[in-house]
C-alpha positions in Angstrom: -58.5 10.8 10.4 -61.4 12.5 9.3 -61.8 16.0 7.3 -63.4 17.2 10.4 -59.8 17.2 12.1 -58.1 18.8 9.3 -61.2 21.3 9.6 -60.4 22.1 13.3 -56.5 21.6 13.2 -56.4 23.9 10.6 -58.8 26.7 11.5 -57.9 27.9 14.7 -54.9 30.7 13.8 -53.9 32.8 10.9 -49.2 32.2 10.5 -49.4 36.3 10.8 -50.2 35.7 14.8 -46.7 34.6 15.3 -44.4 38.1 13.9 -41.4 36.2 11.5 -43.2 32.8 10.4 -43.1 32.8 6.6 -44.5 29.6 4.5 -43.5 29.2 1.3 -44.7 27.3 -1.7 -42.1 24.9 -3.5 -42.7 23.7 -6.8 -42.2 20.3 -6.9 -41.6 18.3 -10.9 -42.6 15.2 -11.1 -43.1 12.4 -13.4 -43.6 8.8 -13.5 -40.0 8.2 -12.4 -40.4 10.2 -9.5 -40.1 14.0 -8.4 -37.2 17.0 -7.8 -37.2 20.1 -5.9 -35.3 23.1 -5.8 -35.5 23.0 -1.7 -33.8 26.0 -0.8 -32.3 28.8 -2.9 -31.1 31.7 -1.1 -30.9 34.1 -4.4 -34.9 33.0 -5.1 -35.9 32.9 -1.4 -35.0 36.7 -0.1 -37.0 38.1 -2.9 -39.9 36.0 -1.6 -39.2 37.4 2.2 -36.8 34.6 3.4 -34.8 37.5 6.2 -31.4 38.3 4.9 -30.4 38.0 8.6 -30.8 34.0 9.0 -27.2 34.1 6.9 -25.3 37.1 8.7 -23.4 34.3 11.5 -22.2 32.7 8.6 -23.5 29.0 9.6 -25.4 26.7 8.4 -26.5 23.1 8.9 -28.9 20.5 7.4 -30.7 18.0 9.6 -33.1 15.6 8.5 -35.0 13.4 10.6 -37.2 10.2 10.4 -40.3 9.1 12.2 -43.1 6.6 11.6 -46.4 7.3 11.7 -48.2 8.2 15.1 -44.9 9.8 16.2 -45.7 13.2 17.6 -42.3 15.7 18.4 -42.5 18.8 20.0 -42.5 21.2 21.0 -39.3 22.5 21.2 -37.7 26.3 20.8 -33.9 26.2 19.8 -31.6 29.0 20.2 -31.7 29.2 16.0 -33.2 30.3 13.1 -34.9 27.0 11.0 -35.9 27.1 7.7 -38.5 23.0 7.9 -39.5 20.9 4.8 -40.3 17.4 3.9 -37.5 15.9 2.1 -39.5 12.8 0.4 -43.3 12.0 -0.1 -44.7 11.9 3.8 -46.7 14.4 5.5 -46.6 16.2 9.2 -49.1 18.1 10.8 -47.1 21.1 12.0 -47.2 23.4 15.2 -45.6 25.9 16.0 -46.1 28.2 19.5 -44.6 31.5 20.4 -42.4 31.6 23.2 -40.7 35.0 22.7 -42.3 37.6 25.2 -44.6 39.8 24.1 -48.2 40.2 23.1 -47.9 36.8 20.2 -46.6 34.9 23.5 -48.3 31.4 23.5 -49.8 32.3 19.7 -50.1 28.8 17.6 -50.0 28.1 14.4 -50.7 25.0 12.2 -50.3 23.4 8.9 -49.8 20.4 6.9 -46.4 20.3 5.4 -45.8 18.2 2.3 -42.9 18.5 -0.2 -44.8 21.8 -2.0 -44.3 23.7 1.6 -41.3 24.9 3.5 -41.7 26.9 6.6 -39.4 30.0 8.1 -39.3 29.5 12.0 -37.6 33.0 13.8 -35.4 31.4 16.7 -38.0 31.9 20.1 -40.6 29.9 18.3 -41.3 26.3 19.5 -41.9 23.7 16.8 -43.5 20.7 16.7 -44.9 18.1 14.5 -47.0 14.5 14.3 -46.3 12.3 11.5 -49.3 11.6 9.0 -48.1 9.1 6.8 -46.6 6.0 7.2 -42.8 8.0 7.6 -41.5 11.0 7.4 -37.9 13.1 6.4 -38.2 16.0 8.1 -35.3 18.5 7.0 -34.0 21.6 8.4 -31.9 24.0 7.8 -30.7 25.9 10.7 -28.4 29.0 11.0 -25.6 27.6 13.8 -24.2 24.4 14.8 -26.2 21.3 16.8 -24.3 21.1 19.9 -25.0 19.2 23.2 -24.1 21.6 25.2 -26.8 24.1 23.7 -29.5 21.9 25.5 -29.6 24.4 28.8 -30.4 27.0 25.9 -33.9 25.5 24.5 -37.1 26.5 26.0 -40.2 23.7 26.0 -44.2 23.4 26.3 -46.3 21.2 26.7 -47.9 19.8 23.6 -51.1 18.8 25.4 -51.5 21.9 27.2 -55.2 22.7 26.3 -54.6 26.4 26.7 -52.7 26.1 23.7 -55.4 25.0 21.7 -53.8 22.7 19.2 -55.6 19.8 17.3 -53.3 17.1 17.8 -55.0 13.2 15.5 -55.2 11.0 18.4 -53.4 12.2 20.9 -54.2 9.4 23.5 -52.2 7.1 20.7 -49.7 9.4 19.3 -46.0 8.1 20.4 -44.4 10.8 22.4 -41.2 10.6 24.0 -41.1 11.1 27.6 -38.9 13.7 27.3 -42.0 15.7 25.5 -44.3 14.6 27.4 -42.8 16.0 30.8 -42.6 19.6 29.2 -44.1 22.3 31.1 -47.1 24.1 30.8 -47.6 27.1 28.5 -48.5 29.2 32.1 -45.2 28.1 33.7 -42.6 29.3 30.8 -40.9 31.8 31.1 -41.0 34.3 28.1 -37.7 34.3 25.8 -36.6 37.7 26.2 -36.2 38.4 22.2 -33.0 40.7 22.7 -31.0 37.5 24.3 -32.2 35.0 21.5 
């Protein structure tokens, strides 16, 4: 991975093309023993533009999952709000493309994520990530309830799709599932109708 990727992942779109993403800097203490976090604290977080509105169902749940290095996920919109961060020392290379109709439709954004970055993700959004170090704890806080039956409720693209522009490290290599890979195009989705979402 050379700086020239980093250059090109990172160059191509501003987070204010996609209306509701927020990025927000976490400070991180550290020492020799190790490091702590204040992840998430709603009372710090509205003042800072966190939306008030992610907490008006009343749910909440924390995921966190794991991947190895090379594994590329994505890119997926849920039917939820998601506040993303690292939970441990690995780094992602995040994506994100707008799915909600309307004139940011099929926007992207990227960024590396670390532990000093959490990321506000409006439901509509579809978020991705590949895996930069050698693994990864990818948390998330999301305003409803994982359920199977949600599924039918997701919307997908492609991550390859060149019309979306994204840098992806090695993409020939990356591991994907084949779930991912079989997403459709960004010209075949149909736009999430934001008043439904």
């Amino acid at each position: 991975m050379t700086d020239n990727f980093f250059e090109k992942a990172l160059a191509g779109h501003p987070i204010e093309e996609i209306p509701g993403m927020i990025e927000f800097d976490i400070p991180v203490h550290g020492d020799n023993r190790g490091w702590f976090k204040e992840n998430f604290q709603k009372e710090k977080m509205i003042p800072l533009g966190f939306p008030k509105k992610f907490f008006k169902e009343d749910k909440l749940q924390n995921n966190i999952s794991l991947s190895r290095k090379g594994v590329l996920r994505g890119l997926h919109a849920e039917p939820w709000d998601k506040y993303i961060s690292i939970a441990d020392n690995g780094r992602v290379l995040g994506s994100w493309v707008d799915l909600r109709e309307g004139d940011s439709f099929g926007h992207v954004y990227q960024t590396v994520i670390d532990a000093s970055k959490g990321i506000y993700i409006p439901r509509g959004v579809a978020n991705g990530f590949q895996v930069l170090s050698e693994t990864v704890s990818y948390a998330y806080l999301v305003n409803d309830y994982w359920a199977l039956e949600l599924k039918p409720k997701y919307a997908f693209v492609n991550y390859a799709d060149p019309e979306l522009g994204i840098i992806w490290d090695d993409v020939d290599n990356a591991e994907v599932s084949e779930a991912d890979k079989n997403h459709p195009l960004l010209k075949d989705v149909v736009p999430l109708n934001r008043e439904q979402l």
